[in-house]
matplotlib code that plots the C-alpha trace (Angstrom):
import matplotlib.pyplot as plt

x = [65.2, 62.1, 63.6, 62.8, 59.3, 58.4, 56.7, 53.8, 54.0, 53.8, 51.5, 48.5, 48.8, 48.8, 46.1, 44.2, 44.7, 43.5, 40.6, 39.7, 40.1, 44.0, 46.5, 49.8, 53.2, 56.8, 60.1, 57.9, 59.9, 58.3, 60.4, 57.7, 55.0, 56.1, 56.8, 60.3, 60.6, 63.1, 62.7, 63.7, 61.2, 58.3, 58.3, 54.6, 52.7, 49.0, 46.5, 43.2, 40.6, 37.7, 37.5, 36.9, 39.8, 41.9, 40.2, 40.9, 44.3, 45.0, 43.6, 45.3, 48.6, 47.9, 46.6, 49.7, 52.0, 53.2, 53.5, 51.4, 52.3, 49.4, 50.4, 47.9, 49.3, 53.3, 53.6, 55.0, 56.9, 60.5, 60.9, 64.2, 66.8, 66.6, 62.6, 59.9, 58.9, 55.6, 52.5, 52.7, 48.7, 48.6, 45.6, 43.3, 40.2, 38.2, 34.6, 33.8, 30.5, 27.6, 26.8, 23.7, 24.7, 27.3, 26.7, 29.3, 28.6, 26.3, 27.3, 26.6, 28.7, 27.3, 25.3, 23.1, 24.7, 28.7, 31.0, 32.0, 35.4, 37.4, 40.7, 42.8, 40.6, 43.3, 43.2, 43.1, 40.9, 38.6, 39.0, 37.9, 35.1, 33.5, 34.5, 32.2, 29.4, 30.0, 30.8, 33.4, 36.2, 39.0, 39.9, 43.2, 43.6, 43.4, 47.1, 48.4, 49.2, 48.6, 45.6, 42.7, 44.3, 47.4, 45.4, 43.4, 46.6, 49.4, 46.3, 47.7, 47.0, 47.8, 46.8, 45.9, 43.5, 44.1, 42.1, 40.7, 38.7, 36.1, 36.7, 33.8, 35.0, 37.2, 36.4, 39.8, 40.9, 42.5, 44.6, 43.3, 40.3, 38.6, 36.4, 35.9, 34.7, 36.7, 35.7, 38.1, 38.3, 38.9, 41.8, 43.6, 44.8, 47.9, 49.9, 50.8, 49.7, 47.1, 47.0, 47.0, 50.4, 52.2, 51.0, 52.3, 55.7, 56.2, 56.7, 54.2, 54.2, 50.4, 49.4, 46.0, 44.2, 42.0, 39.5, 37.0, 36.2, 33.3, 33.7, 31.0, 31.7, 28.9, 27.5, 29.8, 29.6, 31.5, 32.6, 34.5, 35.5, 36.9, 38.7, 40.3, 41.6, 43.2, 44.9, 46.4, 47.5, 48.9, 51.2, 52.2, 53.1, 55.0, 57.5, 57.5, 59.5, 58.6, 61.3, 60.2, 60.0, 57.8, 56.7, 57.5, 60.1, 60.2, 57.7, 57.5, 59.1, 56.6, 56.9, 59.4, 59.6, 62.1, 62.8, 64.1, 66.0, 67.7, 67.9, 69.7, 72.6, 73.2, 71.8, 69.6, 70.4, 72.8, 73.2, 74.5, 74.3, 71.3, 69.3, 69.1, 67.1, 65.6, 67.1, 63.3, 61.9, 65.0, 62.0, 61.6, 64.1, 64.4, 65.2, 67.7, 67.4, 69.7, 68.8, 68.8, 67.0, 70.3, 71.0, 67.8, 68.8, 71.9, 70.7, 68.1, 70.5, 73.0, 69.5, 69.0, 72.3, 73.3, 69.5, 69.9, 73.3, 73.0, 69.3, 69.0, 65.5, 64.9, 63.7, 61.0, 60.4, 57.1, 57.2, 57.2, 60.0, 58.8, 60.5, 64.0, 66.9, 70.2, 69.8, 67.5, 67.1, 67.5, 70.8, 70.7, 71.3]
y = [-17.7, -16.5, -14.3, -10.6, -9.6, -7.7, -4.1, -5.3, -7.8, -4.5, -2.6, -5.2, -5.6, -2.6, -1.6, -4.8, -3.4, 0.3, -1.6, -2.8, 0.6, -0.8, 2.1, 0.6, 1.6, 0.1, -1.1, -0.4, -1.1, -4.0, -3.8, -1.4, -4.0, -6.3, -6.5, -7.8, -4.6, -6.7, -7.1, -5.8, -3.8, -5.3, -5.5, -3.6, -3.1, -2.5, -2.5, -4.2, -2.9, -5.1, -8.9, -7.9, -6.1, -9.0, -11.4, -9.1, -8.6, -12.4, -13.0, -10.1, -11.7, -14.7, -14.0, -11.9, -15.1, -13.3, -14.4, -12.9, -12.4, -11.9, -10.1, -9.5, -7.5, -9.0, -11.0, -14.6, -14.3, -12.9, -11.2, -11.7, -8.6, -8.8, -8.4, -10.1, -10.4, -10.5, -8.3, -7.7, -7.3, -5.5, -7.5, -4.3, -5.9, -5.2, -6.2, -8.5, -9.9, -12.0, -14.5, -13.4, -9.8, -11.0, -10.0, -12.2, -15.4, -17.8, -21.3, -24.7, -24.5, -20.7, -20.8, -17.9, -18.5, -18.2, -15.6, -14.4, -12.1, -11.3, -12.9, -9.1, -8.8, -8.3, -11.7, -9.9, -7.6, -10.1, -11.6, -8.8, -8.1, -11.4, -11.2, -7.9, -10.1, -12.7, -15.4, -17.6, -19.9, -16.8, -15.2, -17.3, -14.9, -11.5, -11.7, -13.5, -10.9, -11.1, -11.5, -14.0, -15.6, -16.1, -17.7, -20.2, -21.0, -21.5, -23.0, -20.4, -21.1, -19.9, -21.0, -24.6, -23.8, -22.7, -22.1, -25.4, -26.0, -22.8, -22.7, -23.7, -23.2, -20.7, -19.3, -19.3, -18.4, -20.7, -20.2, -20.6, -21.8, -19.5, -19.7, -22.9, -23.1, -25.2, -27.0, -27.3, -31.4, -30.1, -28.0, -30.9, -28.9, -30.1, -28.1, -25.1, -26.2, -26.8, -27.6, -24.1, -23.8, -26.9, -25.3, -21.9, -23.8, -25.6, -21.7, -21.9, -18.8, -18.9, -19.4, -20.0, -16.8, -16.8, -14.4, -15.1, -17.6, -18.4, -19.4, -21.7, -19.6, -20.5, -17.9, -17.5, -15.1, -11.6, -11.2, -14.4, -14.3, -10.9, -12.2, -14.9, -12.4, -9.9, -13.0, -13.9, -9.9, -9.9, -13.2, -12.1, -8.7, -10.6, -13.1, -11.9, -9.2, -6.0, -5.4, -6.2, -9.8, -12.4, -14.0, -17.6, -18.9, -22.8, -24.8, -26.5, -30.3, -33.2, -33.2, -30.4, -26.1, -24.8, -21.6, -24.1, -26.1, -23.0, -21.7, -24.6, -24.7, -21.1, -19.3, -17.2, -13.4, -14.7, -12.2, -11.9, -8.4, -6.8, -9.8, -11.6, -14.3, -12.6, -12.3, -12.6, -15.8, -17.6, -19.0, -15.3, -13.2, -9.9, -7.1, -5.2, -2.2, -3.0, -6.9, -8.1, -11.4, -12.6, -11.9, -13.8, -16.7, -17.1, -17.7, -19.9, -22.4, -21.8, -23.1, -25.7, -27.3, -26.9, -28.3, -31.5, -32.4, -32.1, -33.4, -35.3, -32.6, -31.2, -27.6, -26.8, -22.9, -21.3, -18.4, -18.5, -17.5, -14.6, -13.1, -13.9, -16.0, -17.0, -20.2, -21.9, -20.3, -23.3, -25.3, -29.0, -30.4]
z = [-20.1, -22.1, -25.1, -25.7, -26.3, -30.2, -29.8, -31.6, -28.0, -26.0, -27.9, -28.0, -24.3, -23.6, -26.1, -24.2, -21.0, -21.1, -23.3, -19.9, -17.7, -16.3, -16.5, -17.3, -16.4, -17.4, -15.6, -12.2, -9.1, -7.0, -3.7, -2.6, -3.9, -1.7, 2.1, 2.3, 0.4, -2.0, -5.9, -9.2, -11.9, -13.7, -17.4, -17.3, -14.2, -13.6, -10.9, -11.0, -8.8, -10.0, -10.8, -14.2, -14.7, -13.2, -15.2, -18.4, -17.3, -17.3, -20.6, -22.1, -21.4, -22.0, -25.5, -26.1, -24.9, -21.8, -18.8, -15.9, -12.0, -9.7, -6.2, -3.5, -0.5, -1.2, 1.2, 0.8, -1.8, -2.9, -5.9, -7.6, -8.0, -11.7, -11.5, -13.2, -16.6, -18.3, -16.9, -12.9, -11.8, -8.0, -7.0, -5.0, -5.4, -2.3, -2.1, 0.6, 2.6, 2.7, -0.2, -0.3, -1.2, -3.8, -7.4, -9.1, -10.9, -9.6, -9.2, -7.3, -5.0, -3.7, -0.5, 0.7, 4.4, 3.3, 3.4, 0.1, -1.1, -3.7, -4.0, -3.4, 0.3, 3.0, 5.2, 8.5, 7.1, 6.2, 9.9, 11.7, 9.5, 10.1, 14.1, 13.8, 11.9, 14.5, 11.9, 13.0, 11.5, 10.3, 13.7, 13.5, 10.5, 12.3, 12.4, 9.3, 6.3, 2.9, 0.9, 0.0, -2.9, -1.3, 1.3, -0.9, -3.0, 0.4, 2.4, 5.2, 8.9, 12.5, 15.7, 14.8, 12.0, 8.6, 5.1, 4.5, 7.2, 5.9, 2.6, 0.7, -3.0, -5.0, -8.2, -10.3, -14.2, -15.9, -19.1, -22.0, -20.6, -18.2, -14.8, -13.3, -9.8, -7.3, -4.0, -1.3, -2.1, -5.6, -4.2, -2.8, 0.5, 2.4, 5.0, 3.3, -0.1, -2.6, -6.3, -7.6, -5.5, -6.8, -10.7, -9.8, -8.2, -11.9, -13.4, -16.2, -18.0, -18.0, -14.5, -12.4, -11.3, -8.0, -8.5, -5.3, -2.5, -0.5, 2.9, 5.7, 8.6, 11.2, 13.9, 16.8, 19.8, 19.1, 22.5, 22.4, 19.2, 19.6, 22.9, 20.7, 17.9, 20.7, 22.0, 18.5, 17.8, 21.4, 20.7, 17.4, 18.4, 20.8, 19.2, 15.6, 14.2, 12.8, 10.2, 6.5, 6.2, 4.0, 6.6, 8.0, 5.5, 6.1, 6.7, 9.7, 8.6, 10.3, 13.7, 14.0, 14.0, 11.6, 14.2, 16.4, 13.7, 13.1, 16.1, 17.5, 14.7, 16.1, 12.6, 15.1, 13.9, 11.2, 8.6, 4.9, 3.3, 4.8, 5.1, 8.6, 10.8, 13.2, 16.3, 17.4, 15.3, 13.4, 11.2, 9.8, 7.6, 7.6, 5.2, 7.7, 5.2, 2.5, 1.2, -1.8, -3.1, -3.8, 0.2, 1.2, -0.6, 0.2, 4.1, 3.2, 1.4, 4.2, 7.0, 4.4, 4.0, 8.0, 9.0, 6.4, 7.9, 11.0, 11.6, 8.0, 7.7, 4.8, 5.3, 2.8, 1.6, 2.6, 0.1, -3.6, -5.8, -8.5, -11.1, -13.3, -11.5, -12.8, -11.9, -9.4, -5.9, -4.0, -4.0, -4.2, -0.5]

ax = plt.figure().add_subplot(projection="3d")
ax.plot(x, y, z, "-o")
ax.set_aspect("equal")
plt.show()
């Protein structure tokens, strides 16, 4: 457990910060930073609305020897009850569009044709934008949450398709050493991860920052793109739930769906404290008003140990674990 930070600690960052136009706050609750609507407070809290200011905020903390949190729209991840320390950055960075239009930093890998957005641009967002350009390649997106970076880090997906197969590069901050542009081979995509998601899964204090990506995304006909995006909405509407939830929480193990792992050992609408698998889609938890982290996990280990004895599977978490834990989320199996 990192040890208490000095005031001189606080007072440079927080000097560093407003330096850089970020209002700060302390102790700020993150259960309504994040869509399980779970989580303790955040040491300090900012928001960066440029990728300036996110780029200043990671240096700032990592030049104060703190470590830094980075969430987009809160989804995929649970935030522990006892909160996070460090900086926590809300990602609202917004500017999205044609490469050609894109002020930021010029690189190799940047082609007048692609797509370009900064890492805090809502997914779906994104999605129906292009659909309205009639660019195609992210209408599988229009109903996946979250942001770009979460995207580019958790390679997300739906419908068969998934980041990798439009991502052209992703400009990212690393500690201690600063922009470096990435290709998707550079990435190392496989389902539901990347290399910027194994580093962020070894809980380095100083941790990767996407700050944009650049996407191919060829010409496609609106009509039938639009078609395919109404589709999607309509079939998520359909079997997922609407209570607060992170999303999918397993993925799927190799030729398998963890809903119907779950499902089938009769965990469908289980429930401990106000946490509970949907009674909708066993592969989703939901917040049933009153959960805690310590709720949340608790189920998952319960999924875990029943899937790996009864089907020798081992069910592997989709989200990300943020913030301070007692000891390690996940239970040995």
């Amino acid at each position: 457990m990192r040890e208490a930070v000095t005031v001189r600690d606080m007072l440079r960052l927080e000097e560093r910060l407003r330096d850089a136009g970020l209002a700060v706050t302390r102790d700020e609750s993150l259960a309504k930073r994040t869509t399980f609507r779970i989580g303790g407070p955040a040491d300090w809290f900012a928001v960066a609305t440029s990728v300036a200011q996110l780029e200043a905020a990671a240096e700032a903390a990592a030049e104060s020897d703190l470590p830094l949190t980075v969430l987009g729209g809160g989804s995929n991840v649970l935030v522990s009850d006892a909160g996070i320390r460090g900086l926590v950055v809300a990602n609202q960075t917004r500017w999205h569009g044609p490469a050609a239009e894109w002020t930021g930093a010029p690189h190799a890998l940047l082609r007048e044709e692609q797509w370009v957005a900064e890492s805090g641009v809502p997914l779906a967002g994104l999605a129906r934008a292009t659909i309205r350009a009639g660019r195609g390649g992210l209408e599988w997106a229009v109903s996946v949450p979250g942001t770009v970076a979460g995207a580019v880090i958790g390679n997300a997906g739906a419908h068969s398709s998934d980041t990798a197969a439009n991502l052209a590069w992703a400009l990212v901050w690393w500690p201690g050493e600063g922009r470096d542009v990435l290709s998707g081979a550079d990435l190392r995509y496989v389902y539901r991860g990347s290399l910027l998601k194994e580093r962020l899964l070894e809980g380095r204090d100083a941790r990767p920052v996407v700050l944009a990506a650049g996407f191919d995304l060829p010409p496609a006909d609106v009509a039938e793109l639009t078609a395919k995006a109404d589709e999607y909405l309509a079939r998520r509407r359909a079997t997922q739930p609407v209570e607060p939830s992170a999303g999918s929480i397993f993925r799927n193990p190799p030729g398998h769906f963890a809903g119907k792992l779950i499902e089938e050992l009769g965990l469908k609408g289980q429930r401990i404290g106000g946490a509970q698998f949907s009674p909708r889609h066993a592969n989703f938890i939901v917040n049933t008003g009153d959960g805690s982290a310590a709720d949340v996990v608790a189920l998952i280990n319960l999924a875990r140990a029943r899937v790996w004895k009864s089907y020798g599977l081992v069910l592997i978490p989709e989200i990300l674990f943020a913030g301070e834990w007692a000891a390690a989320p996940l239970l040995p199996l």
